[in-house]
C-alpha positions as a printed NumPy array, in Angstrom:
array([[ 16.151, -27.5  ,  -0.43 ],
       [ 13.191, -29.31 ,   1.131],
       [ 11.62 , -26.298,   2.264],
       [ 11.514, -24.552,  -1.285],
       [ 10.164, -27.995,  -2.822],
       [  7.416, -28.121,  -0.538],
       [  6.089, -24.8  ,  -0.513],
       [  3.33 , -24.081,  -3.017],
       [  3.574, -20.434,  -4.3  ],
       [  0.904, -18.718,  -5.812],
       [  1.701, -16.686,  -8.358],
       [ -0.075, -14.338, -11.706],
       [  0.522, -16.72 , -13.445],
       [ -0.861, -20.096, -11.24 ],
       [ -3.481, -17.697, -11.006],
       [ -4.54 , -17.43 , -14.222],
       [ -4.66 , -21.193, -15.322],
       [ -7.03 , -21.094, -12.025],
       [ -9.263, -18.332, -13.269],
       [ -9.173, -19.907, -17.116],
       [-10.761, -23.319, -15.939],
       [-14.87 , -23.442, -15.667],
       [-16.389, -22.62 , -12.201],
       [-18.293, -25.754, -10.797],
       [-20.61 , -23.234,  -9.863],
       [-20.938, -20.746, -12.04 ],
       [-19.855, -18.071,  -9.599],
       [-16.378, -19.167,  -7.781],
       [-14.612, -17.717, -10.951],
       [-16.018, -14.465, -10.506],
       [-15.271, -14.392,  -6.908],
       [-12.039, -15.061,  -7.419],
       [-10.776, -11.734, -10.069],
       [ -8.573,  -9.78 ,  -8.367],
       [ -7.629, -12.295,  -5.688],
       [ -3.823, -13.241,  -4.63 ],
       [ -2.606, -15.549,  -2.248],
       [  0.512, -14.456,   0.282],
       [  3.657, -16.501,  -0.828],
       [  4.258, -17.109,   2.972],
       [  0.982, -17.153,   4.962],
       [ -0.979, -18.807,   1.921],
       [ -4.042, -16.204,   3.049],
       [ -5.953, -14.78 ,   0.164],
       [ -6.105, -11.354,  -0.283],
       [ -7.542,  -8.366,  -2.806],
       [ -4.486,  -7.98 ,  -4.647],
       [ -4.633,  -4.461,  -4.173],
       [ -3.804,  -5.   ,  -0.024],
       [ -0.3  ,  -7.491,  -1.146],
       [  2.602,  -6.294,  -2.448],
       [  4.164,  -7.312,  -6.266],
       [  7.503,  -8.472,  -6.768],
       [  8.762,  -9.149, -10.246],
       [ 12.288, -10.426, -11.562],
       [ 14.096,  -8.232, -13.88 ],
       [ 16.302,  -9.53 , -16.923],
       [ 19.613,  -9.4  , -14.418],
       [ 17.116, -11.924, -12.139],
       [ 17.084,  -9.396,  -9.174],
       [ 13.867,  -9.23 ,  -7.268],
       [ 12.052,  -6.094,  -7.999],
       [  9.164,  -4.714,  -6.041],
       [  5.893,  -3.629,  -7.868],
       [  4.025,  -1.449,  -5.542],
       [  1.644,  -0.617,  -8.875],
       [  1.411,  -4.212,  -9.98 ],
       [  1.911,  -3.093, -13.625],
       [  5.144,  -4.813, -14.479],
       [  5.659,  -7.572, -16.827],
       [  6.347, -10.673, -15.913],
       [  5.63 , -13.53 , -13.159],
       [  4.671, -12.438,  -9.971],
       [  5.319, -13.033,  -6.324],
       [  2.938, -11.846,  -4.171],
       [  4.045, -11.074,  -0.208],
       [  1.507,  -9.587,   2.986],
       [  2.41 ,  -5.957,   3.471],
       [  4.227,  -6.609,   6.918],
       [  7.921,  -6.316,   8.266],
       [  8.358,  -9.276,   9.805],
       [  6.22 , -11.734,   6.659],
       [  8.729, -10.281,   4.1  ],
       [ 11.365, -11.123,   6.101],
       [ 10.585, -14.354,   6.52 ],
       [  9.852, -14.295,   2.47 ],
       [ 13.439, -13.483,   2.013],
       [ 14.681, -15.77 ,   4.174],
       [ 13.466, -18.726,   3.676],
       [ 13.962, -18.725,  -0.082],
       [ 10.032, -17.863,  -0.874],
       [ 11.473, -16.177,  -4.115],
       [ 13.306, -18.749,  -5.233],
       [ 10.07 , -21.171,  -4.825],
       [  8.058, -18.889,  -6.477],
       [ 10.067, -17.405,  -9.51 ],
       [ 11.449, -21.275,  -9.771],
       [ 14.479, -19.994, -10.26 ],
       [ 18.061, -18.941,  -8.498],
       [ 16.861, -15.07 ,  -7.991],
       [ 18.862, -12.703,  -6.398],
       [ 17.492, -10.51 ,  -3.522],
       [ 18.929,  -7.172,  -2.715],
       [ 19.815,  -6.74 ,   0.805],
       [ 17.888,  -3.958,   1.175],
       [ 14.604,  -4.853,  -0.898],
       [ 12.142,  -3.96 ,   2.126],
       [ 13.771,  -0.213,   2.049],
       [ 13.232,  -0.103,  -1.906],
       [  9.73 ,  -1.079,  -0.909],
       [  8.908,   1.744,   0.942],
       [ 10.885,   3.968,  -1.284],
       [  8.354,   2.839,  -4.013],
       [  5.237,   3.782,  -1.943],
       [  6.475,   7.167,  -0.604],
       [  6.3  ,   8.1  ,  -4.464],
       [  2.817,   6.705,  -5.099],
       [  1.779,   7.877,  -2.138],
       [  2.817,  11.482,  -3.126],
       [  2.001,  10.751,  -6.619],
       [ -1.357,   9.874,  -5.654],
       [ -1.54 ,  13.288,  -3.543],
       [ -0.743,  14.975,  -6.306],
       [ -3.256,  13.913,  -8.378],
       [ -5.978,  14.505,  -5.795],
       [ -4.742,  18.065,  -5.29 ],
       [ -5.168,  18.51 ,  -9.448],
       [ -8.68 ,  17.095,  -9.037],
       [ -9.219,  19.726,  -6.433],
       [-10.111,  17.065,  -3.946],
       [ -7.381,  18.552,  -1.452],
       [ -7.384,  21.376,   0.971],
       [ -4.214,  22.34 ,   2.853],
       [ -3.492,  24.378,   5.505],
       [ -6.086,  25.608,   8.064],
       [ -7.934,  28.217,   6.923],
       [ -8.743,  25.894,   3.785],
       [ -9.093,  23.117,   5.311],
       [-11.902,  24.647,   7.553],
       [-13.62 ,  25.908,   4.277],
       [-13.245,  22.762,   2.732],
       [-14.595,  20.554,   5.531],
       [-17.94 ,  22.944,   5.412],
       [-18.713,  22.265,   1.834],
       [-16.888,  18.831,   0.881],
       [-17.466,  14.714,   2.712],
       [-13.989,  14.176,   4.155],
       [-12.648,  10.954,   2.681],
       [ -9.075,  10.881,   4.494],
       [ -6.662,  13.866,   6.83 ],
       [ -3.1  ,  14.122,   5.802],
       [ -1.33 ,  15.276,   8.949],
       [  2.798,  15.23 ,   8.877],
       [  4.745,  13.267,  10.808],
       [  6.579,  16.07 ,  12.276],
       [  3.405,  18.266,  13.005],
       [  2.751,  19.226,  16.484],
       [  0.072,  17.51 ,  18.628],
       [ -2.599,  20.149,  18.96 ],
       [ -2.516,  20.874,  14.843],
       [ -3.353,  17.248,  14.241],
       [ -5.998,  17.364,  16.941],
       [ -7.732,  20.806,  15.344],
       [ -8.101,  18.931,  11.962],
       [ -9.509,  15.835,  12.943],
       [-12.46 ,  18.078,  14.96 ],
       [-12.979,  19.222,  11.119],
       [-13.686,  15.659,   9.461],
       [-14.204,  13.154,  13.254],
       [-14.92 ,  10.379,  10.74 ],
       [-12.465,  10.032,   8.415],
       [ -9.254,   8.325,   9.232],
       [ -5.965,  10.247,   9.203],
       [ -2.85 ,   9.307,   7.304],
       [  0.973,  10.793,   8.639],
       [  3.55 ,   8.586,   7.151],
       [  5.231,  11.537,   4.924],
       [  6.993,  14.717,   7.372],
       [  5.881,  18.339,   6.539],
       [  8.293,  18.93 ,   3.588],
       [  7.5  ,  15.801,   1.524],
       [  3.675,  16.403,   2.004],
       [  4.373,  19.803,   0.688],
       [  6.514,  18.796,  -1.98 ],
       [  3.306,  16.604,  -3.152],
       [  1.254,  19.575,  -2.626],
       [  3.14 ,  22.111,  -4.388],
       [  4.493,  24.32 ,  -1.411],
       [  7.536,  24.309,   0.652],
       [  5.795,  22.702,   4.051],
       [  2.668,  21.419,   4.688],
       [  1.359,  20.049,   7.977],
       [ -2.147,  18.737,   7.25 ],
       [ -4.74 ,  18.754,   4.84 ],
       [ -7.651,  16.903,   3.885],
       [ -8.926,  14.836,   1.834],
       [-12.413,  14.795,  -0.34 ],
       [-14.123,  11.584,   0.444],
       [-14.128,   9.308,  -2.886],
       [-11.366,   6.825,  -4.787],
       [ -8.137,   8.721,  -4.778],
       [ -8.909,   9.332,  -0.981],
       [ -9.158,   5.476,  -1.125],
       [ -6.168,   4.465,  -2.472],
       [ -4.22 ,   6.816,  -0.74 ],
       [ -5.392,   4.687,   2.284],
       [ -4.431,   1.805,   0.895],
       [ -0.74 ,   2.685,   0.014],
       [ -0.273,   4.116,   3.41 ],
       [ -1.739,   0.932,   5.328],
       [  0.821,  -0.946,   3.13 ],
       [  3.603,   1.112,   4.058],
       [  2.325,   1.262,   7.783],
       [  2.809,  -2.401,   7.943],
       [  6.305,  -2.318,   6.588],
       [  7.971,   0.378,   8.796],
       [  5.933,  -0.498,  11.941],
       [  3.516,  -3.121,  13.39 ],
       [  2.059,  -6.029,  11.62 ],
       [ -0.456,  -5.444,   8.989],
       [ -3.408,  -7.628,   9.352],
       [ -5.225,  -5.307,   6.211],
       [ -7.993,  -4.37 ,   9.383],
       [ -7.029,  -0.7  ,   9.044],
       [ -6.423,   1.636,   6.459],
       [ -5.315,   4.581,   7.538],
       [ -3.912,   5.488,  11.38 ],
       [ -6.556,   4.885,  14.053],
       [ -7.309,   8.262,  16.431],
       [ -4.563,   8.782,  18.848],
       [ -1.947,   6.548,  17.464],
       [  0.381,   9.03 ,  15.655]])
């Protein structure tokens, strides 16, 4: 089709003959690590703010939330509506240069992927003791620790959100998992908030949820990384 033969599609690896060749400069190479362009808007991105997709041997497109797959690599803006468009208008196919096959519902496996990490990541801050759930903790915690990010559950009441942020007023808050998945991360039954040491894995918790935030709801424009006040 015309439209697939015109598009150019950045992928790993168009990237790489790109980062193998000299700089004119000296420093445009550097610059550049790390760096993806969106297979539909063409913008360039920190890799880290895209989202991966890989073909597996049965040529099905297969997300890569942690960009560790093998393989060439698609990579799509973090919004509903963008990978849409990437599925539709045969963005794939352009960039895998080959007849893929998209699942119907690839944007749901999407999500699906960063609920894990997202928890995953949790996890791992809670074994680093960088987590405090739960009031009473949390209170503690905020006295002796730089909040980095507040975990509040989708299905927690108003005034339980608004009690935590008084805690940590200038760290961002994250809800995109409800009570019992943000206690299954924790270790307990429920949880409906916690916080967050300031540092990386408060970070790239961030980071996952902006990604998923622009998936499920409004378009991602990688400004924010975690839910602005009063916009649960």
């Amino acid at each position: 089709m015309a439209d697939t033969a015109t598009i150019a599609v950045a992928t790993d690896s168009a990237h790489d003959r790109a980062a193998s060749r000299p700089a004119a400069h000296g420093g445009a190479r550097s610059r550049e690590v790390g760096v993806r362009r969106c297979a539909v808007t063409r913008a360039k991105r920190p890799q880290a703010e895209l989202l991966r997709f890989v073909v597996d041997p049965e040529g099905v497109v297969t997300p890569d939330v942690a960009g560790r797959l093998p393989g060439r690599g698609v990579w799509v803006t973090p919004d509903r509506a963008i990978l849409a468009k990437a599925i539709g208008a045969g963005r794939f196919r352009a960039g895998f240069k080959a007849d893929v096959i998209v699942p119907d519902d690839l944007p749901a496996q999407v999500v699906r992927q960063l609920d894990r990490r997202i928890e995953g990541l949790i996890g791992l801050a809670r074994s680093a003791g960088e987590v405090a759930a739960g009031w009473e903790q949390a209170r503690e915690f905020a006295r002796k620790r730089r909040i980095g990010l507040i975990l509040v559950a989708s299905d927690a009441a108003e005034g339980a959100r608004r009690r935590l942020e008084a805690l940590a007023p200038d760290a961002p808050a994250m809800d995109e998992l409800d009570a019992a998945t943000l206690g299954a991360a924790l270790g307990r039954d429920r949880v409906v908030n916690a916080l967050v040491a300031n540092g990386r894995l408060a970070k790239m918790i961030s980071l996952e949820a902006a990604r998923r935030r622009g998936l499920v709801g409004g378009t991602d424009d990688g400004a924010a990384a975690a839910t602005p006040r009063g916009k649960g």
